[in-house]
C-alpha positions as CSV (number, residue, x, y, z in Angstrom):
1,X,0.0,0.0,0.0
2,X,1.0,3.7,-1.2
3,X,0.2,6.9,1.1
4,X,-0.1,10.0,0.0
5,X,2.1,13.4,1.0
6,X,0.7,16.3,3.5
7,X,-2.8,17.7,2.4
8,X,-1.8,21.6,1.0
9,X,-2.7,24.5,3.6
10,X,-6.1,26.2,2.4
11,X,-5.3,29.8,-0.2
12,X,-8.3,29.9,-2.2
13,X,-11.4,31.3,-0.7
14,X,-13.8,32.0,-2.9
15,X,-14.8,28.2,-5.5
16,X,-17.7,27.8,-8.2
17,X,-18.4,24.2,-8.3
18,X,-19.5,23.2,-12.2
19,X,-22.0,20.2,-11.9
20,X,-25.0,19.5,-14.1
21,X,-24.8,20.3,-17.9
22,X,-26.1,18.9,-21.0
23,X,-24.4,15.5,-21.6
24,X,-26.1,12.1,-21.1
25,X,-23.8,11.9,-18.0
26,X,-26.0,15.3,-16.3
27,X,-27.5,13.3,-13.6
28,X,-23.8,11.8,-12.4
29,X,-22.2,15.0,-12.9
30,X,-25.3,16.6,-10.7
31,X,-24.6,14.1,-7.8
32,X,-20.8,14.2,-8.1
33,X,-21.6,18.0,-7.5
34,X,-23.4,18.4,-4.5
35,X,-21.0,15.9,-3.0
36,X,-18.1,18.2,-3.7
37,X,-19.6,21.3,-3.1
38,X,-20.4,19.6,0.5
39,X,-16.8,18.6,1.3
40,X,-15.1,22.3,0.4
41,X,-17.5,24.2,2.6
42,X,-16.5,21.3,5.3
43,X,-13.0,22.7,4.6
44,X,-13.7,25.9,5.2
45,X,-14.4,27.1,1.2
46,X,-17.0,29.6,-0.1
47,X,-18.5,27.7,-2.4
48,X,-21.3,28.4,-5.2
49,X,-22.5,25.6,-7.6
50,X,-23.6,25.8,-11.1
51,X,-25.7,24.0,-12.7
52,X,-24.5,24.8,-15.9
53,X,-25.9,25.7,-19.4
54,X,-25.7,28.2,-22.2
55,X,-24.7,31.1,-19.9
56,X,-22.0,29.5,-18.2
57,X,-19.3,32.2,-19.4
58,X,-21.4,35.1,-18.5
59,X,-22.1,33.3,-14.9
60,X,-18.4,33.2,-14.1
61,X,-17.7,36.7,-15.4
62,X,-19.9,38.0,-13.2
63,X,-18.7,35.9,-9.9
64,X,-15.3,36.0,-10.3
65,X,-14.6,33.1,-8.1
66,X,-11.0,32.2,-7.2
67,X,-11.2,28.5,-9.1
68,X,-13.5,26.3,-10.6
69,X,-14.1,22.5,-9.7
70,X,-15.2,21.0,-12.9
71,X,-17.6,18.4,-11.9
72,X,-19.1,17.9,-15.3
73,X,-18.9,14.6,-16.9
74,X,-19.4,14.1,-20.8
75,X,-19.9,16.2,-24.0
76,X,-18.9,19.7,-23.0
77,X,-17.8,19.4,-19.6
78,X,-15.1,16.5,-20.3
79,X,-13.9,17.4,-24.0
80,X,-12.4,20.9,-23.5
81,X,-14.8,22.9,-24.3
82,X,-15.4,24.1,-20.9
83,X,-12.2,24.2,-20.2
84,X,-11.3,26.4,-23.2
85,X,-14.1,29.4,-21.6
86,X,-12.1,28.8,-18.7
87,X,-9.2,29.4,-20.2
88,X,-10.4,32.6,-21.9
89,X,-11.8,33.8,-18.6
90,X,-8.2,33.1,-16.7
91,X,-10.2,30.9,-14.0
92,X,-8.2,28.4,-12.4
93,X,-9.7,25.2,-12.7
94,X,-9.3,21.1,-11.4
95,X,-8.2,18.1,-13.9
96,X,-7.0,18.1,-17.3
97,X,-6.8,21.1,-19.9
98,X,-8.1,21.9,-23.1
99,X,-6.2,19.0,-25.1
100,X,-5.8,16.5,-22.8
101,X,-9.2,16.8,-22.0
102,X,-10.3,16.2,-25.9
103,X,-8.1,13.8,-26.8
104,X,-9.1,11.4,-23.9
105,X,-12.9,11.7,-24.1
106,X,-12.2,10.7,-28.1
107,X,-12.1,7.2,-27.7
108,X,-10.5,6.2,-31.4
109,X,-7.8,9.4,-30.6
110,X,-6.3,8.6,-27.1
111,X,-5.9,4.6,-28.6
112,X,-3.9,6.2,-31.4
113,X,-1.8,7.9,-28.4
114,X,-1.4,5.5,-25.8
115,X,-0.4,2.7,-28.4
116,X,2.4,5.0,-29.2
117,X,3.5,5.4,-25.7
118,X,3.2,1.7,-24.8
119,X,0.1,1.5,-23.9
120,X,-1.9,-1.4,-25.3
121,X,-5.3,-1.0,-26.0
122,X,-7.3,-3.3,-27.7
123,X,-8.2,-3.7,-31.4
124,X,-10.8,-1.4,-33.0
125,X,-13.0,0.8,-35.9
126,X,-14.7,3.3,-36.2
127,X,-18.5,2.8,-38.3
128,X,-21.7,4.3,-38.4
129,X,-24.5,3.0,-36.2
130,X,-26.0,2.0,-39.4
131,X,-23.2,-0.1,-40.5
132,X,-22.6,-1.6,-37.0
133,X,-27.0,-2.9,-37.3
134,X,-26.6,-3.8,-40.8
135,X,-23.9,-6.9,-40.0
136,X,-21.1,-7.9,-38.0
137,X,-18.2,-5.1,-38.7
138,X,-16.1,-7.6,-36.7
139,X,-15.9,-10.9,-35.5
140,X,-17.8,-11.6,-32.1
141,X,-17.5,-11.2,-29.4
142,X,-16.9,-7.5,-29.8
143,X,-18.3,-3.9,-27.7
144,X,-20.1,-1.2,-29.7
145,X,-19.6,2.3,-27.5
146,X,-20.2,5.9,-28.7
147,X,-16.8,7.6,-29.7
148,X,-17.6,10.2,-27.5
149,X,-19.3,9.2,-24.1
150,X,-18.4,8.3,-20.6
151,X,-20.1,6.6,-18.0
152,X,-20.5,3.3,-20.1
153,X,-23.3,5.0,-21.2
154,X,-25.2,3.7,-24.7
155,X,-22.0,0.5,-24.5
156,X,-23.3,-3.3,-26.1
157,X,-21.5,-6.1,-26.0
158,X,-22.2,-8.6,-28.7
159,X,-21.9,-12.0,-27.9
160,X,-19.8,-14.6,-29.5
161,X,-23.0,-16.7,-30.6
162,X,-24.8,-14.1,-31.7
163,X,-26.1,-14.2,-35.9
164,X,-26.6,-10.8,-36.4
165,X,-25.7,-7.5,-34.4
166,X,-29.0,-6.8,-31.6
167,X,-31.1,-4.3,-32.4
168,X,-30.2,-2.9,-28.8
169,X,-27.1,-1.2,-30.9
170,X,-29.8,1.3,-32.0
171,X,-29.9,3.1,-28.7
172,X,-25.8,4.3,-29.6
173,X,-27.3,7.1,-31.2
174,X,-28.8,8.4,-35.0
175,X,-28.1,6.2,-37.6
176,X,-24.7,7.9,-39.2
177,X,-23.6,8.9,-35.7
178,X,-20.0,7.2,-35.3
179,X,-19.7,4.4,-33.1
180,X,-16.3,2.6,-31.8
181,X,-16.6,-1.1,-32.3
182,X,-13.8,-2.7,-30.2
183,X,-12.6,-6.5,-29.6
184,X,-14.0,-7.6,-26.2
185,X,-11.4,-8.9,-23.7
186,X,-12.6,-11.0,-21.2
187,X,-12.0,-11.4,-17.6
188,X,-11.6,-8.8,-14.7
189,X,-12.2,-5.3,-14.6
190,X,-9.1,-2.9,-12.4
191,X,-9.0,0.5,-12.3
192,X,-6.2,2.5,-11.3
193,X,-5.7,6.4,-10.8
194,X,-3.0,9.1,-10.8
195,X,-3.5,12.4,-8.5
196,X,-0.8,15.1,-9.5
197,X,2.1,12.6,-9.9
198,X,1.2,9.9,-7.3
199,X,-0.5,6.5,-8.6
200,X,-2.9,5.1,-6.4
201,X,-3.3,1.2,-5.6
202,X,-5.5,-0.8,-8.4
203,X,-9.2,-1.5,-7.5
204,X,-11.1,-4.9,-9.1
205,X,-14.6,-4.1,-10.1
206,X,-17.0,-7.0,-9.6
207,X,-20.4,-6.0,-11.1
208,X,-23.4,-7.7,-9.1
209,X,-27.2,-8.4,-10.0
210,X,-26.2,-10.5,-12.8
211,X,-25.0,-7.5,-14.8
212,X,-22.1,-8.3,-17.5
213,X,-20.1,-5.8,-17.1
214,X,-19.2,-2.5,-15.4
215,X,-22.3,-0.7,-17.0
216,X,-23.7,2.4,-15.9
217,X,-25.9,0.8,-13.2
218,X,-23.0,-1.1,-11.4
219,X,-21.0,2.4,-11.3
220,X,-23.8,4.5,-9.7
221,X,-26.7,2.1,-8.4
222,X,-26.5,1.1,-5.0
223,X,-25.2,-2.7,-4.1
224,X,-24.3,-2.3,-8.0
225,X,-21.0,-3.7,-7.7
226,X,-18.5,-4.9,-5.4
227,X,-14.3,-3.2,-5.4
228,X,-11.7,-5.1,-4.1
229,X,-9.3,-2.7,-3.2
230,X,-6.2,-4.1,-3.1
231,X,-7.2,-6.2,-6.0
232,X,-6.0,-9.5,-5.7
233,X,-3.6,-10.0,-8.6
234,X,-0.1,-10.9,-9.0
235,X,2.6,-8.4,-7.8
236,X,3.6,-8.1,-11.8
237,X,0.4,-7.4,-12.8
238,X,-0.6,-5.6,-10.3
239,X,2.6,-2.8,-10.6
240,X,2.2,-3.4,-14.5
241,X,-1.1,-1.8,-13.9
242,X,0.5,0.9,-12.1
243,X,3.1,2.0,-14.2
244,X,0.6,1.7,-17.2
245,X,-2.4,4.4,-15.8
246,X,1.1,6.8,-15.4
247,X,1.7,6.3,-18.8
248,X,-1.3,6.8,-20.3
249,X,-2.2,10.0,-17.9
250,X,1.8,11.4,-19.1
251,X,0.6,10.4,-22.5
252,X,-2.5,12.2,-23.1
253,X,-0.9,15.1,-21.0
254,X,-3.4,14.8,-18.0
255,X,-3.0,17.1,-15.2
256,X,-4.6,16.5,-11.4
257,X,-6.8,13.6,-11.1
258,X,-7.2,10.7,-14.0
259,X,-8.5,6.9,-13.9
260,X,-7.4,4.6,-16.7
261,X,-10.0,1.6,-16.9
262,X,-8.5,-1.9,-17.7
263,X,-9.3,-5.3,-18.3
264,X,-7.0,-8.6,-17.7
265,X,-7.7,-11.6,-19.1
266,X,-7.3,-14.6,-16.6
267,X,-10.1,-16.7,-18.1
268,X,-9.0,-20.3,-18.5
269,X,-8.3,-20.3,-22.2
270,X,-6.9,-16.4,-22.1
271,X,-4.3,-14.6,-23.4
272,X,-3.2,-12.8,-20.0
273,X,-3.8,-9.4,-22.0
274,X,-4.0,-6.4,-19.8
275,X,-5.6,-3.9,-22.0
276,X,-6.5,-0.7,-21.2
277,X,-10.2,0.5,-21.7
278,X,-9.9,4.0,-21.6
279,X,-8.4,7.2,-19.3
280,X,-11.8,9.2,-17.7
281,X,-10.3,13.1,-17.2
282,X,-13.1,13.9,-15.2
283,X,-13.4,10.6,-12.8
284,X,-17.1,10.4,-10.3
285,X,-16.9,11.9,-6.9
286,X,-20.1,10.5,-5.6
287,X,-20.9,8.2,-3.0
288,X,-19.9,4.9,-4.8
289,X,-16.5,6.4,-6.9
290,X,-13.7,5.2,-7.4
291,X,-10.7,7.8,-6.9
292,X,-12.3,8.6,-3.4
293,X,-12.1,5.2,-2.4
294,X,-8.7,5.1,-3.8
295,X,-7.7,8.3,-2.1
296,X,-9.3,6.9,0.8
297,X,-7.3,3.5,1.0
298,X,-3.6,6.0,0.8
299,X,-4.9,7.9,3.5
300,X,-7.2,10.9,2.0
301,X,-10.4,12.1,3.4
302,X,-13.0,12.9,0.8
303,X,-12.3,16.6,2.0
304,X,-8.8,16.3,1.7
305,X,-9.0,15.0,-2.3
306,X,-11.4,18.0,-3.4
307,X,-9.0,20.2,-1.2
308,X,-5.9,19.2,-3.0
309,X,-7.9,19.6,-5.9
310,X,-9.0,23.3,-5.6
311,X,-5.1,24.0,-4.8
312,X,-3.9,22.4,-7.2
313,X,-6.6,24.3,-10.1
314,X,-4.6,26.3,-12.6
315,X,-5.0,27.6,-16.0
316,X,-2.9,26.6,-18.9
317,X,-2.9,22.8,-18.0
């Protein structure tokens, strides 16, 4: 087990809390939100939180806080854009900047990028939503996920038996929106985070109610799955998963707090792959996340992470 260093001494005063929005994510983002803007007033903070929408830049114009926590998840929260009115505005503000923040929540992109610094990632394409229901793009078992969305949300896994692609692969999006369709790797689910330039211990994810993966209801529904924190994996793995969420958060050029997502495959016939899934920029902070559990197992308070997170805000990330 890891600890982390001495908690910062409290210099900001005055923090807007961004929570809400318009992604498909609005309902996470709204919880992680109100749990956050709890904990800073518990440390002593000012805090005022945003539900945010069209008139987000005129909002923080006119409040002038001393830093933002950006506790939006998805489209426009997560891929820079509110970051970039951020950075026009000369805010300081938590996680990742205008690029990193892009490049990871574009699925086909940070692949390209992680490969390249030695990350491996698993086989995939990009097709239409049309073209992923019209036949098999790829051989099953594969996962058809939006490009662009977090959360697991709109993700289908196709089974190896099935004849055709389901008709569930409809509720990805339109029928030309692009869709990532991505070999499926059995076995176990870790997760792993950085926060500034520590790396925490690795977590195991063991969805429950009969679910089949780590889908959006074993993330944020109650009893929806069970962490093992440490997870129980051998010492190389375990430090291969390690050293592998710092390369892909140096990679992408994340700053503060990031989570890669992985998946090992220990199944009786597998190939002992340990793949990574994707790096989330903008992890949960609600009452079943990860990071603070993480934080929480090197010796962090809740109110200590979102503290070391308002500190640590900046512009130009």
């Amino acid at each position: 087990m890891t600890k982390l260093g001495a908690v910062p001494e409290r210099t900001r005063s005055h923090i807007a809390v961004l929570k809400g929005g318009l992604s498909a994510e609005r309902e996470v983002s709204l919880n992680s939100g109100a749990a956050v803007g709890e904990a800073l007033r518990e440390e002593g903070y000012r805090v005022t939180e945003i539900d945010v929408g069209d008139g987000i830049a005129s909002q923080l114009h006119a409040l002038k806080p001393d830093a933002c926590f950006n506790a939006l998840h998805g489209k426009f929260g997560e891929d820079g854009c509110v970051q970039g009115i951020l950075e026009i505005l000369g805010i300081p503000y938590t996680h990742s900047g205008v690029l990193a923040s892009a490049l990871a929540m574009h699925k086909e992109r940070a692949k390209d990028i992680m490969k390249l610094a030695g990350v491996p990632v698993a086989e995939a394409k990009l097709v239409t939503c049309r073209e992923a229901l019209e036949s098999h793009v790829m051989t099953p078992p594969y996962v058809v996920k939006p490009v662009t969305e977090g959360s697991s949300v709109g993700v289908v896994i196709v089974p190896p038996d099935a004849e055709r692609p389901p008709n569930s692969i409809a509720s990805c999006g339109s029928p030309e929106q692009i869709l990532m369709v991505e070999r499926y790797i059995p076995g176990r689910e870790i997760t792993c985070a950085v926060i500034g330039d520590f790396v925490t211990d690795v977590i195991e994810i063991v969805p429950l109610r009969g679910l089949a993966f780590y889908d959006y209801e074993s993330k944020y529904g109650a009893g929806g799955s069970r962490h093992e924190l440490p997870a129980q994996l051998l010492p190389d793995v375990y430090q291969s998963a390690r050293l592998l969420t710092l390369k892909a958060h140096q990679a992408l050029g994340c700053r503060g707090v990031s989570r890669a997502d992985f998946r090992f495959d220990d199944t009786k016939s597998g190939t002992h792959e340990l793949i990574c899934l994707e790096v989330n920029t903008q992890p949960g902070m609600t009452g079943t996340s990860l990071v603070p559990e993480l934080a929480g197992y090197a010796g962090w308070s809740f109110g200590d992470l979102v503290r070391w997170m308002v500190e640590d805000a900046s512009c130009n990330r």
